[in-house]
C-alpha positions as CSV (number, residue, x, y, z in Angstrom):
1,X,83.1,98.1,42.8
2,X,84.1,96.7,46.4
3,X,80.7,97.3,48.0
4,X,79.2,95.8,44.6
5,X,81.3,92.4,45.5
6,X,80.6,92.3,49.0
7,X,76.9,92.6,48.7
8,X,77.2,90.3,46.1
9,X,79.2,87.7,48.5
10,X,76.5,88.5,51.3
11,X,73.9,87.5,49.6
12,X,75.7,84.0,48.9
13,X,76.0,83.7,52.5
14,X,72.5,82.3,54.3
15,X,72.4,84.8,58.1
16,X,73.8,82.6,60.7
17,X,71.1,80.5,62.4
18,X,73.1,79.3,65.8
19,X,72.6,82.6,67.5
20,X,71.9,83.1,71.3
21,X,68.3,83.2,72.0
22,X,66.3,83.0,75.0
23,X,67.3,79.2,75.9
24,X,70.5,78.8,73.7
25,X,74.3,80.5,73.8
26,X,75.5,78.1,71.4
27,X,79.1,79.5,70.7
28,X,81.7,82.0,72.1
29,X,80.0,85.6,71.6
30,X,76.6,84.0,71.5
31,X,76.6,84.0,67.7
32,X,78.9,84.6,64.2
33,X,79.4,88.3,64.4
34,X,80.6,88.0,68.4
35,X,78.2,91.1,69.1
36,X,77.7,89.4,73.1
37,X,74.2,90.1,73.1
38,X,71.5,87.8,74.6
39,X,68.2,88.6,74.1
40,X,67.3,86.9,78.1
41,X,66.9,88.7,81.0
42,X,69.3,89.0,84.0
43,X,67.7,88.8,87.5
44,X,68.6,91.3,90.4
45,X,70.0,88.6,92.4
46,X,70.9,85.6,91.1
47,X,71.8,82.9,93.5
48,X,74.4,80.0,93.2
49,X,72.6,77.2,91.3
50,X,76.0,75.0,91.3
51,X,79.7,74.6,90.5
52,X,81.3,71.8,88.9
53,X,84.9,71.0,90.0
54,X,87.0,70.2,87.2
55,X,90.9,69.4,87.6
56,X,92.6,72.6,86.2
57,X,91.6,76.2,85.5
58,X,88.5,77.1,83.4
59,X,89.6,79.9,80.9
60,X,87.3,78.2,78.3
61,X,83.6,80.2,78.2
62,X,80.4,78.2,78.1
63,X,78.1,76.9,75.5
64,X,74.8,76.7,76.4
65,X,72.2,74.6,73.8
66,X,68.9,72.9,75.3
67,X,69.5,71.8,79.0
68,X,73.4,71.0,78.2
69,X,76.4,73.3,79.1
70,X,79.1,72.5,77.3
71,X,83.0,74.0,78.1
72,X,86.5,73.0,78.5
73,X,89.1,72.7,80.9
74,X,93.0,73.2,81.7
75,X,93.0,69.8,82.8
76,X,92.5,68.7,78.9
77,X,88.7,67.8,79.5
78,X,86.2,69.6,77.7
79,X,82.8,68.5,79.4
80,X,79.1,68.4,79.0
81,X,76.9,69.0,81.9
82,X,73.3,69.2,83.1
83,X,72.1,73.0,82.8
84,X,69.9,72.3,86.1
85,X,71.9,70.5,88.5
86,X,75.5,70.6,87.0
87,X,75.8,66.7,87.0
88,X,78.5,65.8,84.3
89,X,76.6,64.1,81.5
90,X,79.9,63.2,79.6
91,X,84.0,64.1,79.2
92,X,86.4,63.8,76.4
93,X,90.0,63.9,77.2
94,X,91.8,66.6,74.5
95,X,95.1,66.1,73.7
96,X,96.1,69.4,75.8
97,X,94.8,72.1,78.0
98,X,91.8,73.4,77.1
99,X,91.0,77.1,76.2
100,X,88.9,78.0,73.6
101,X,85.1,77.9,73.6
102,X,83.3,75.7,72.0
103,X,80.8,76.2,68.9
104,X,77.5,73.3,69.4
105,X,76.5,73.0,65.4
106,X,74.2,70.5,64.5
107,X,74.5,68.6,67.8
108,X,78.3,68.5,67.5
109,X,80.6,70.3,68.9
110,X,83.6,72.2,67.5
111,X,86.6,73.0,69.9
112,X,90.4,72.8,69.6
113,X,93.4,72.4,72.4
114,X,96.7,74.0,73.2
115,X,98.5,70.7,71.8
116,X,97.6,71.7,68.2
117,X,94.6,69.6,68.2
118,X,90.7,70.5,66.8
119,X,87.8,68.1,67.2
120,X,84.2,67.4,66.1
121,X,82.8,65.4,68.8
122,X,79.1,64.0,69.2
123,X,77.3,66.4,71.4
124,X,75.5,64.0,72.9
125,X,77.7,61.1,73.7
126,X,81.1,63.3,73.6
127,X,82.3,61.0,70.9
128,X,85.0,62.0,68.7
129,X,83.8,62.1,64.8
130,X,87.2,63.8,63.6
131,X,90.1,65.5,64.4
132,X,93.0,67.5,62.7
133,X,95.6,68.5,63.9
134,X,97.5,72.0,63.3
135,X,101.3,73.4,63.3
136,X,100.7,75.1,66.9
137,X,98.2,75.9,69.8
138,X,94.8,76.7,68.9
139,X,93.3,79.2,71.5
140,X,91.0,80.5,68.8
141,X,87.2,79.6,69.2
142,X,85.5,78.5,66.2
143,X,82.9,80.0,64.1
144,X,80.9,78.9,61.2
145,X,79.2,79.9,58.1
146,X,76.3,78.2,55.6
147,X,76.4,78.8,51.7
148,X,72.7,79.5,50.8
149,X,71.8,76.6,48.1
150,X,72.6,74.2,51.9
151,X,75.1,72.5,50.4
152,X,77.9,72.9,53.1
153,X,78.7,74.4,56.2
154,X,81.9,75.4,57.0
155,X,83.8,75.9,60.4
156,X,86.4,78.9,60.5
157,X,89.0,78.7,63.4
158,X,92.5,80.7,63.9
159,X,96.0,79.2,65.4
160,X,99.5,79.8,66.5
161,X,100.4,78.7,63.7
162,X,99.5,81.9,61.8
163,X,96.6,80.5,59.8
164,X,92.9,80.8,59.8
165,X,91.3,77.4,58.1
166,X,88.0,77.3,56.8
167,X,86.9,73.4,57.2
168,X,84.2,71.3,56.1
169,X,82.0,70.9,59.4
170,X,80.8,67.7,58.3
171,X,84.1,66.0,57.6
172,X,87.1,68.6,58.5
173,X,88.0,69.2,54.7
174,X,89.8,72.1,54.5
175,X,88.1,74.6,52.2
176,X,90.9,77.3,52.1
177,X,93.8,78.5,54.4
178,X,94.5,82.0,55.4
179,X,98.3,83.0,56.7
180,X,98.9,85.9,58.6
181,X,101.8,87.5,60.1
182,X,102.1,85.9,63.7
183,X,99.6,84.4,65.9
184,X,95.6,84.7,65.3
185,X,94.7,84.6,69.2
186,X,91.3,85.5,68.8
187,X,88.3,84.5,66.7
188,X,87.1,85.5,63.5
189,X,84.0,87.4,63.3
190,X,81.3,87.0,60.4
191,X,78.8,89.8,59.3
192,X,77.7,90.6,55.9
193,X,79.4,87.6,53.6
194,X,83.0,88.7,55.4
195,X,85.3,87.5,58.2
196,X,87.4,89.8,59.9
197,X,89.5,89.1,62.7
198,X,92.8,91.0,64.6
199,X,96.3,89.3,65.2
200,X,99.1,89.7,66.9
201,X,100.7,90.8,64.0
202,X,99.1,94.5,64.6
203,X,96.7,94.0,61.4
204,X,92.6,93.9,61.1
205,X,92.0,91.0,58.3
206,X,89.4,91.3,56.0
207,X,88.4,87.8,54.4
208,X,86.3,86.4,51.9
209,X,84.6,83.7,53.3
210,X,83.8,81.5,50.7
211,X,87.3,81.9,49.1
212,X,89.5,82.6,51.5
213,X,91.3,85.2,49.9
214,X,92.3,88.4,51.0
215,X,90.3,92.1,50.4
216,X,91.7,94.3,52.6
217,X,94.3,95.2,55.9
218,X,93.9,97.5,58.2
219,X,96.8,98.2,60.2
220,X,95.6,98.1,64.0
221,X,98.8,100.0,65.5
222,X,99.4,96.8,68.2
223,X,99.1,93.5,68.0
224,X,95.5,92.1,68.9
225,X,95.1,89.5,71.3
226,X,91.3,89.3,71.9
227,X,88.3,88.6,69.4
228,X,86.2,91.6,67.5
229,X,82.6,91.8,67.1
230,X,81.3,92.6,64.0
231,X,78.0,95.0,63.1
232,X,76.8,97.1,60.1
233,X,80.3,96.7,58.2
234,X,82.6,98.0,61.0
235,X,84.9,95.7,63.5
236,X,84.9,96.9,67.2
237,X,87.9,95.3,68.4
238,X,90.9,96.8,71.3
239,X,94.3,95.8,70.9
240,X,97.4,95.5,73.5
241,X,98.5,99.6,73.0
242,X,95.4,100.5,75.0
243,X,93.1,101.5,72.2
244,X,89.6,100.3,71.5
245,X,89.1,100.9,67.6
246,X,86.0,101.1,65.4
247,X,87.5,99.3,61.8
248,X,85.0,100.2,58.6
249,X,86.2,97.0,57.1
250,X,84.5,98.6,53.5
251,X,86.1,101.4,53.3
252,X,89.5,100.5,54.9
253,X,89.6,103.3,57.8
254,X,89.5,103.4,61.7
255,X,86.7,105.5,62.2
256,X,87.5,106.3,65.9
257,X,89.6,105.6,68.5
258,X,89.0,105.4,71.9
259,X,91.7,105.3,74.8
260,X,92.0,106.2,78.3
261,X,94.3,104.6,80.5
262,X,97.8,103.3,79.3
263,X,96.4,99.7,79.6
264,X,95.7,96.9,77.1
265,X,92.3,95.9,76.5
266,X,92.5,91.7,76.4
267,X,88.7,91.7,76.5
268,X,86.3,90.9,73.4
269,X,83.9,93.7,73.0
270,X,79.9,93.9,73.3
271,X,78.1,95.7,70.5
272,X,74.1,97.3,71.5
273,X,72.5,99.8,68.7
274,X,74.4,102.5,70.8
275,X,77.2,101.4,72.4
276,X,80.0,99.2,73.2
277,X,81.5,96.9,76.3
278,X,84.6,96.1,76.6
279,X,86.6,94.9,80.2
280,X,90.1,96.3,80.6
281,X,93.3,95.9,82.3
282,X,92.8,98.9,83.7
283,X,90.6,97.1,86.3
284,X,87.3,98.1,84.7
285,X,84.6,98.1,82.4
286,X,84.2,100.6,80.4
287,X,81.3,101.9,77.9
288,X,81.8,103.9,74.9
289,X,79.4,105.6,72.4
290,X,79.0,103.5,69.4
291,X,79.1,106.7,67.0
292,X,82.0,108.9,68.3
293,X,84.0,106.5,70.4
294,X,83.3,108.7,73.3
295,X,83.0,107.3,77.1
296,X,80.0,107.1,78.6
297,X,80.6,105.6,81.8
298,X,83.2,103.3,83.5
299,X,83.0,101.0,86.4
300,X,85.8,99.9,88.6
301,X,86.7,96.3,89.4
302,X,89.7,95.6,92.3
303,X,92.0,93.5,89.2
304,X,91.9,93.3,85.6
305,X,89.0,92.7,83.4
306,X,90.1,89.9,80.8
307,X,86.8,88.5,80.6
308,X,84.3,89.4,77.8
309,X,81.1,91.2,79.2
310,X,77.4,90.0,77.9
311,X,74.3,92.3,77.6
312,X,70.9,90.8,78.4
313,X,68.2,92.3,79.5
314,X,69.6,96.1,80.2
315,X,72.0,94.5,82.1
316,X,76.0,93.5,81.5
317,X,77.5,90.6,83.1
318,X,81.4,90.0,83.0
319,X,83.8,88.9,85.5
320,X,87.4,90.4,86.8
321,X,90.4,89.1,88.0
322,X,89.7,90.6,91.8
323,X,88.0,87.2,92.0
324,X,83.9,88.6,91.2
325,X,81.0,88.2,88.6
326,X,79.4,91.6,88.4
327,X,76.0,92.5,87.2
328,X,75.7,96.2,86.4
329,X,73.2,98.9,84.8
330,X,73.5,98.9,80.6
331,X,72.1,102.6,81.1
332,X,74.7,103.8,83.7
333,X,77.4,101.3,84.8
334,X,75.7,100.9,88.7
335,X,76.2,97.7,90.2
336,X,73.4,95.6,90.6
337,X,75.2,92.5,92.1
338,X,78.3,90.9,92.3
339,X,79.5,87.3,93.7
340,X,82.9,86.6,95.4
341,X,84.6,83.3,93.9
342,X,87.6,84.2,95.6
343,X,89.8,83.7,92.3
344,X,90.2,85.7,89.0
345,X,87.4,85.0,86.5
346,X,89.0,85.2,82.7
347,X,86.1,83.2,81.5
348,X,83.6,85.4,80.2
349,X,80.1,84.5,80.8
350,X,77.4,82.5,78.8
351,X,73.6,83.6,79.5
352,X,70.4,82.3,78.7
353,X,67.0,83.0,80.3
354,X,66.8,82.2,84.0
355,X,70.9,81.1,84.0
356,X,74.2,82.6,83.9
357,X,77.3,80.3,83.5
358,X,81.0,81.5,84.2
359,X,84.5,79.8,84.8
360,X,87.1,80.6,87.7
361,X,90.7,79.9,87.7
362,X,90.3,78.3,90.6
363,X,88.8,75.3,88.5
364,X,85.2,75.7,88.9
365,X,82.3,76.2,85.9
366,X,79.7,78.6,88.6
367,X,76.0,78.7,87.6
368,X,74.0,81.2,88.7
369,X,69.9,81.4,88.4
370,X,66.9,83.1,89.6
371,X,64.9,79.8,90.7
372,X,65.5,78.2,94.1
């Protein structure tokens, strides 16, 4: 009867249509189900295109729609810049530091603040259309999801405050609330007519998206900091006890688990046909067989690996806290390239044919490209 009424809700759902593609990363994750996968190539050795100073440390990951890159700041700025020189095109002053990512929908763009704030702004002027605000810090980046008669789209976003809310993108209506157990850190993946999302009350959420109401929890065993990416009815997600987990979100069950070192994973995975990335405090990345959980290769960083790695092109980019950006080998974990900022990178990167764009702690948005 369940997979009856989730098919049922799937097909009520249109498939997500801001998705990474060659020229766009429109959202944290590249698209809805967070998988990290862009379908553009990585050069051997990309060069610095530029960096953009902004007044605090850049945590926030990129969006990257048309020639625009759009992130935020710890200095309460979330700015739009030119993909090709790095020129700011336009800022809006948040209401706090600025963490999350931001989603670009329908030229606007959807991104919230430590101070409790979330905001629709104008993606082309950086004009604010609407605002709410919530009960507590919002470090969660949004998502979305369309009904398929067109009639609404709605933006899903997690807080502090223990609640996920599903809002009318158009106008911030609230469609439905969702209350957890303690704080929803990450963001909410969508696959299949279903959000799922960890929290830092130990449990997996399985959501209906159109109602908001409750089908199923898993309980993850620690509490969940970092976003899951969803595929083929099963959350890959790794939670503060030093577990990556494989969640059938039908059935109810942790398929496999998958642990090595006695360190958290704070990283949001990436999901290929056969495996799975995912950075670690354990200072590396490591890759894991999607089937059996089973390592296939690790590779070491000099500090913790917060950020959130991105396949393109056979390659996986991610960044570390010993201050790099490392390219390295999908097939066997070999480095192909690395760049010394000089300062921990938790950003995780945003890539799109010919560019890669990544945030430092030392304040800097870096782009990287092929072209001189």
């Amino acid at each position: 009867m369940l997979r009856f009424v989730l098919s049922a809700l799937a097909a009520l759902i249109l498939p997500a249509l801001t998705a990474a593609t060659r020229s766009d990363w429109p959202m944290f994750r590249g698209n809805p189900a967070l998988t990290g996968v862009s379908p553009a190539s990585v050069p051997d050795k990309p060069i610095l295109a530029w960096k953009f100073q902004t007044g605090g440390p850049v945590f926030s990951s990129a969006a990257i729609v048309g020639d625009r890159v759009f992130i935020g700041s710890a200095d309460s700025n979330i700015v739009c810049l030119a993909l090709a020189s790095g020129s700011k095109l336009w800022s809006f002053q948040a209401g706090g530091p600025v963490e999350a990512s931001p989603l670009i929908l329908d030229e606007r763009v959807y991104i919230g603040d430590v101070n409790t704030n979330f905001y629709c702004l104008d993606a082309k002027t950086g004009a604010k259309l609407w605002h709410r605000g919530f009960e507590d810090k919002i470090k969660s980046s949004a998502n979305w999801v369309q009904t398929i008669d067109g009639t609404r789209r709605d933006v899903l976003v997690g807080s502090y405050d223990f609640r996920l809310y599903s809002l009318e993108a158009k106008t911030g209506r609230s469609n439905w609330v969702y209350e957890t157990g303690n704080y929803i850190n990450g963001s909410a993946a969508i696959s299949g007519g279903l959000t799922a999302f960890g929290g830092c009350d130990a449990i997996v959420h399985v959501v209906d998206i159109l109602a908001g109401k409750k089908i199923r929890e898993i309980e993850a065993g620690a509490y969940i900091a970092a976003s899951g990416a969803m595929d083929a009815g099963h959350l890959y997600v790794g939670h503060y006890e030093n577990e990556l987990l494989s969640v059938d979100v039908v059935k109810g069950v942790i398929d496999w688990r998958y642990r090595d070192r006695a360190f958290a994973f704070m990283s949001s995975p990436a999901v290929t046909p056969d495996r799975i990335l995912i950075g670690s405090r354990d200072k590396r990345l490591h890759c894991v067989n999607r089937e059996n959980g089973k390592v296939m290769w690790t590779f070491p960083t000099r500090g913790k690996v917060e950020s959130s790695p991105v396949v393109a092109g056979g390659r996986v980019v991610v960044g570390s806290d010993d201050g790099r950006v490392y390219v390295v080998s999908l097939a066997d974990g070999s480095e192909v390239w690395n760049y010394d900022i000089g300062q921990p990178v938790q950003s995780s990167p945003a890539v799109v044919d010919g560019y890669i764009v990544i945030g430092s702690d030392d304040g800097y948005v870096y782009c990287f490209t092929s072209k001189k």
